[in-house]
C-alpha positions in Angstrom: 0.0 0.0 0.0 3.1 2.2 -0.5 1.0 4.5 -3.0 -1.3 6.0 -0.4 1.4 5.9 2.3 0.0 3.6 4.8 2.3 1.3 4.9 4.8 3.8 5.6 3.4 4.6 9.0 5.4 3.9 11.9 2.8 1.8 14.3 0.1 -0.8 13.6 -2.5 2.0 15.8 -1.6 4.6 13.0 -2.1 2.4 10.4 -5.2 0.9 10.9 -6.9 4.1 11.9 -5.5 5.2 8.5 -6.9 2.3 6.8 -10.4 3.1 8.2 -9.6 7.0 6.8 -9.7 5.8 3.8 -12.5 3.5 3.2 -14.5 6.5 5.1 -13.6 9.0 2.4 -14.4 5.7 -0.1 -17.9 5.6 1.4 -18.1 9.7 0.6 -17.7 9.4 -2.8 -14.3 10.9 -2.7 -11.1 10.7 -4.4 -7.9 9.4 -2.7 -5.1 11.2 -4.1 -3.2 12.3 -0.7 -1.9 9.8 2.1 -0.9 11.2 5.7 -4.6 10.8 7.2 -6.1 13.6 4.0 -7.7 10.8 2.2 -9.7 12.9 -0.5 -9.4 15.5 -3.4 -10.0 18.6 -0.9 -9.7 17.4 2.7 -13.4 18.8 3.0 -15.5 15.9 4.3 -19.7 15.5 2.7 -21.6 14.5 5.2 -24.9 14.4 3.0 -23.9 11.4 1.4 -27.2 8.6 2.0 -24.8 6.2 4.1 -23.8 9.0 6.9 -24.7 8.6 10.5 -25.3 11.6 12.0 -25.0 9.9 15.3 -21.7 8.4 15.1 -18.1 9.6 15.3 -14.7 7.9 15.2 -13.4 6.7 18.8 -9.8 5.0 19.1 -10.6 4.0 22.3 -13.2 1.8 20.6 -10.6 -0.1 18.6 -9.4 -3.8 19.9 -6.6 -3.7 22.4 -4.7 -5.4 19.6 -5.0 -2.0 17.4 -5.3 0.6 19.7 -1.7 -0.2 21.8 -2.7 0.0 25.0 -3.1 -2.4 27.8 -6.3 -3.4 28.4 -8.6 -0.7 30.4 -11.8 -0.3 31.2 -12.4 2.4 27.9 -10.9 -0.7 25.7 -13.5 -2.8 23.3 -13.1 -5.8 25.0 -13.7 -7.5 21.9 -10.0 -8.3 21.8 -9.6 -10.7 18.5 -11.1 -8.1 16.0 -13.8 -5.0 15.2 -17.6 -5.3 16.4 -20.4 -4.5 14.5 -20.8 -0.7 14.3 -17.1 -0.5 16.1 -15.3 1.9 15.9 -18.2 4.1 15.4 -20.0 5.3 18.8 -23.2 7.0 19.3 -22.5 10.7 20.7 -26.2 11.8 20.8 -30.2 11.9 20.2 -31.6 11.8 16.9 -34.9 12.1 16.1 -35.6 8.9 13.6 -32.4 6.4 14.2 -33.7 3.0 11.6 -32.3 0.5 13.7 -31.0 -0.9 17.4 -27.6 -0.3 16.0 -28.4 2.9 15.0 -29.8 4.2 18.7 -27.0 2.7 20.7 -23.1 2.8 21.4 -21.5 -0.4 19.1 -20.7 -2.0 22.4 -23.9 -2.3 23.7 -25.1 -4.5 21.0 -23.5 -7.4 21.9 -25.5 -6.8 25.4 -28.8 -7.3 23.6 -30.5 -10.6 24.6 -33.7 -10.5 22.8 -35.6 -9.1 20.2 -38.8 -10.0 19.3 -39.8 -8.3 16.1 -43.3 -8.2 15.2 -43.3 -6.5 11.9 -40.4 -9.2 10.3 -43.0 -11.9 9.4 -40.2 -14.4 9.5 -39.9 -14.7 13.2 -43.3 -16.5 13.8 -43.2 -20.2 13.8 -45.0 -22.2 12.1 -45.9 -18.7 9.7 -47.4 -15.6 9.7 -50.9 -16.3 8.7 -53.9 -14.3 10.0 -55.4 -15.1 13.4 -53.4 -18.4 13.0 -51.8 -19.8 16.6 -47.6 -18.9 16.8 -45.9 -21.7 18.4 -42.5 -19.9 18.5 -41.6 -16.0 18.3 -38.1 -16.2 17.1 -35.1 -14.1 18.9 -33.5 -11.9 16.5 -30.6 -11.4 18.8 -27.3 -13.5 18.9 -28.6 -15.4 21.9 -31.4 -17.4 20.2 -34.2 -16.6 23.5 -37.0 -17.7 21.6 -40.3 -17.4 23.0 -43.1 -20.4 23.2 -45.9 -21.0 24.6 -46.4 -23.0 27.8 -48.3 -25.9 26.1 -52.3 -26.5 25.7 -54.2 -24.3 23.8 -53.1 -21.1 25.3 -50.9 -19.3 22.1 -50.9 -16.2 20.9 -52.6 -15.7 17.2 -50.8 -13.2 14.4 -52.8 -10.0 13.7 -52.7 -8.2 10.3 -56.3 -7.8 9.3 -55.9 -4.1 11.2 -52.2 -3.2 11.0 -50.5 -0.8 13.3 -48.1 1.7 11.0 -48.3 -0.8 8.3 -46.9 -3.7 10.5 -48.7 -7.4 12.2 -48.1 -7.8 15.5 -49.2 -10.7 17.7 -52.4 -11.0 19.6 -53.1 -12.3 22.9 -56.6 -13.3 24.1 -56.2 -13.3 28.2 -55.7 -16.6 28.7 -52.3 -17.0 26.6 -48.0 -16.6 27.1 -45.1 -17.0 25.8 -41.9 -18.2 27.8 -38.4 -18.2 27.4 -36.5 -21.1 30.0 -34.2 -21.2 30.4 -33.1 -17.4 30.6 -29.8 -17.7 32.3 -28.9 -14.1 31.7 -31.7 -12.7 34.5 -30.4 -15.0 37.1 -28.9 -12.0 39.6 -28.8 -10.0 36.6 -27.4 -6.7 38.3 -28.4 -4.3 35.2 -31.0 -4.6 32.6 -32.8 -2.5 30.2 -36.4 -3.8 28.5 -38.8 -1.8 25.9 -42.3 -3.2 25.2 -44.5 -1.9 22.0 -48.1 -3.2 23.2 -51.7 -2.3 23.2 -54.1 -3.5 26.2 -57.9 -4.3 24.9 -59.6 -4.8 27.9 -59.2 -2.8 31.3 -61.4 -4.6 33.2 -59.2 -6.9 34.0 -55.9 -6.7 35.5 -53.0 -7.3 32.4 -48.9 -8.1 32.8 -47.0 -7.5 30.3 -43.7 -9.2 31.1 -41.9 -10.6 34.0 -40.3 -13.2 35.4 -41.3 -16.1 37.8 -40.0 -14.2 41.0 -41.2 -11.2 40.3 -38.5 -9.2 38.0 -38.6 -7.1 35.0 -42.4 -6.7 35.4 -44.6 -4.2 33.4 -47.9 -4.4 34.8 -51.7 -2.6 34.0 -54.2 -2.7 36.5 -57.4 -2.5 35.9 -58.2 1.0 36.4 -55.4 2.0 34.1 -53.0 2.6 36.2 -49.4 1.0 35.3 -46.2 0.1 37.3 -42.5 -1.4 36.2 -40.4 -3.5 38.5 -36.8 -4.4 38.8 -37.3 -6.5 41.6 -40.5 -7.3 43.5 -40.3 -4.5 45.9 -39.4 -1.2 44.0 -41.0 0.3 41.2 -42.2 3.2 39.2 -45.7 3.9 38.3 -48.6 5.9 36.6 -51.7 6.3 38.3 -55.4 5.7 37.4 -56.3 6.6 34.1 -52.5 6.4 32.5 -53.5 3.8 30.0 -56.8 3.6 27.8 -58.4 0.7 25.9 -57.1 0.2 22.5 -54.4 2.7 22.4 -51.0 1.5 21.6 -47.9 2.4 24.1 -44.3 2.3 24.5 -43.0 1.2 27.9 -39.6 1.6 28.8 -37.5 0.1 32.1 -34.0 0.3 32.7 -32.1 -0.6 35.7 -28.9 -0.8 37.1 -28.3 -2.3 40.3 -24.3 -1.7 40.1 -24.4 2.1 40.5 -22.4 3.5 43.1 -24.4 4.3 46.3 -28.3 3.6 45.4 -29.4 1.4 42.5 -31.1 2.9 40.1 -34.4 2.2 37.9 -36.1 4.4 35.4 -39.1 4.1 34.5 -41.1 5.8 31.2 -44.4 5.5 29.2 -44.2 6.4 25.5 -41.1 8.7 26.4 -42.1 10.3 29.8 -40.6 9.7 32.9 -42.8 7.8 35.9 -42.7 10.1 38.6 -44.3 7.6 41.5 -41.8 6.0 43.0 -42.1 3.4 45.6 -39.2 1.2 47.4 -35.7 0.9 46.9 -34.3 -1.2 44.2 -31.9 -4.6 45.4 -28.2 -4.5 44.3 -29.3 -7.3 42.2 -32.3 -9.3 40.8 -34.0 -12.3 42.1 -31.3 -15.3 42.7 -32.5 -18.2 40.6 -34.5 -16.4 38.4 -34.5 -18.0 35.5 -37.4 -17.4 33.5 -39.1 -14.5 31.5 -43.1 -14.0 30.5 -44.2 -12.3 27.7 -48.2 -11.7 27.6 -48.3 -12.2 31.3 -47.1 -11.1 35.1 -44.9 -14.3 35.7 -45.2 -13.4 39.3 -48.9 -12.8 39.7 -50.9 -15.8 38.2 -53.7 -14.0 37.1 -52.0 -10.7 35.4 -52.3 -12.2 31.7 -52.9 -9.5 29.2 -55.6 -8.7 26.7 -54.6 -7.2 23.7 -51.3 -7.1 21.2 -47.8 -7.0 21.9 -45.7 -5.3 19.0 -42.1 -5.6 19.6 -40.1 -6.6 23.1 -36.2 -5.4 22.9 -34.3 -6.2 26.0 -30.2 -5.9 26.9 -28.7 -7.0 30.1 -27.5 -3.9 30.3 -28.5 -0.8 32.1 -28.5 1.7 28.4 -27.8 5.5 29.3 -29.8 8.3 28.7 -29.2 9.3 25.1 -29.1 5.9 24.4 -32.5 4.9 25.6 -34.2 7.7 24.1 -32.9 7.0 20.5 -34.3 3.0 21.2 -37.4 4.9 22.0 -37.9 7.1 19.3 -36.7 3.8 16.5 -39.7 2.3 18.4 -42.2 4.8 18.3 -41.2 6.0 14.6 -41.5 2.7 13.6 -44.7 2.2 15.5 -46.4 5.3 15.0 -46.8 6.0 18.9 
């Protein structure tokens, strides 16, 4: 590579983050005619060009330890045998329409995402995506495979498309039926998580749950006078009074926790982008030893919290997001959604 000068740099760091120089200013539309770390025909970069992120930005410190020279440190990827996906690029801020998890979050956190559960890609419902017909399997789009199914019997969720929501199906439960993923080992004294739900509760005359495990974490739950509550651990949450959620209206609920956090642990609660403001007990250090277990379409803790109405999407990362990031996972959902 002696005609664009790379390989006359003096250190494998200054070479690679050269090599990425260049294949940036290939992505622009530019002409390499310069080496020295000018990789175009007027060292002016076009950010305008359709593949530009406008919520990324280089980060050496997001290289391998093998490429970036240091020792390893807590600012290294620790992804030490090559690049991640969306490495070295890092999200720096908001935006209003991110198309994608990979667009809303830094590149490291998406190999903390442990389930997905897409209800607009047809091809996650097993056995197919056919109108009011029973889904015995909602495939994980993640790298984990947590797929969801049913607990056996009769009790399945059906796929909904005869009224789409934004253009999209989305799955339909009737009150009486859940999905399960066991084993779950990742919740098991989890000590940060983050979960988004898309859903849309039917019936309010009845109590609903959402999610949750068999002891009582990572619950969303609607009671029946619309009031709604989200729990990192059976004793603390966040909630919205009476009257927060109506019939046949589709929401966004949002719960992040991280237990780790210097001094007191820390949950967050939000419905379609708002903070919770009522806040009751103290969130544990960590989840529920021996949990093990995760319920979508019902309160895994309370036996009679099954939910009536559709669930759109379910994104969860065992990982407690930050601020910017949660918001942009928020607003792919809600663009996507129309909520």
């Amino acid at each position: 590579m002696a005609a664009n000068g790379i390989s006359t740099l003096s250190t494998k760091q200054l070479r690679q983050v050269a090599k990425l120089d260049i294949a940036q200013a290939k992505r622009k539309g530019q002409t390499i005619t310069e080496g020295g770390g000018t990789w175009s025909t007027n060292g002016i970069d076009d950010d305008t060009k359709p593949y530009y992120k406008p919520n990324n930005t280089y980060d050496i410190t997001a290289l391998p330890d093998t490429y970036n020279g240091n020792l390893p440190g807590a600012d290294d990827n620790p992804n030490t045998d090559g690049l991640l996906p969306k490495r070295p690029w890092v999200a720096v801020g908001a935006i209003a329409a991110p198309e994608s998890i990979s667009e809303s979050i830094d590149g490291a956190t998406l190999t903390s995402l442990q389930i997905w559960y897409d209800g607009a890609d047809t091809s996650t419902y097993i056995p197919n995506a056919t109108d009011e017909g029973q889904i015995t399997q909602w495939t994980d789009k993640s790298n984990f495979a947590h797929n969801a199914n049913p607990n056996g019997g009769s009790a399945k969720p059906t796929y909904e498309n005869t009224v789409l929501q934004n253009g999209y199906g989305y799955l339909e439960f009737d009150g009486n039926d859940e999905l399960s993923v066991n084993p779950f080992t990742a919740l098991d004294g989890a000590t940060a998580w983050s979960m988004f739900v898309v859903a849309n509760v039917t019936d309010l005359t009845t109590d609903s749950g959402l999610t949750g495990t068999e002891n009582g974490d990572f619950r969303i739950r609607i009671d029946a006078n619309g009031a709604t509550s989200l729990r990192a651990d059976p004793t603390a949450f966040v909630y919205a009074n009476a009257g927060a959620i109506a019939e046949n209206t589709w929401h966004l609920w949002s719960l992040i926790y991280d237990g780790s956090q210097t001094g007191t642990a820390r949950l967050v609660g939000r419905l379609d982008k708002t903070a919770l403001t009522n806040y009751t007990g103290t969130p544990a250090a960590s989840v529920t030893a021996g949990s093990g277990t995760m319920f979508i379409g019902r309160d895994g803790f309370d036996a009679d919290y099954y939910h009536d109405g559709y669930i759109a999407e379910v994104i969860m990362f065992n990982r407690a997001l930050n601020s910017t990031e949660y918001a942009n996972v928020e607003n792919y959902l809600s663009n996507k959604w129309g909520i």
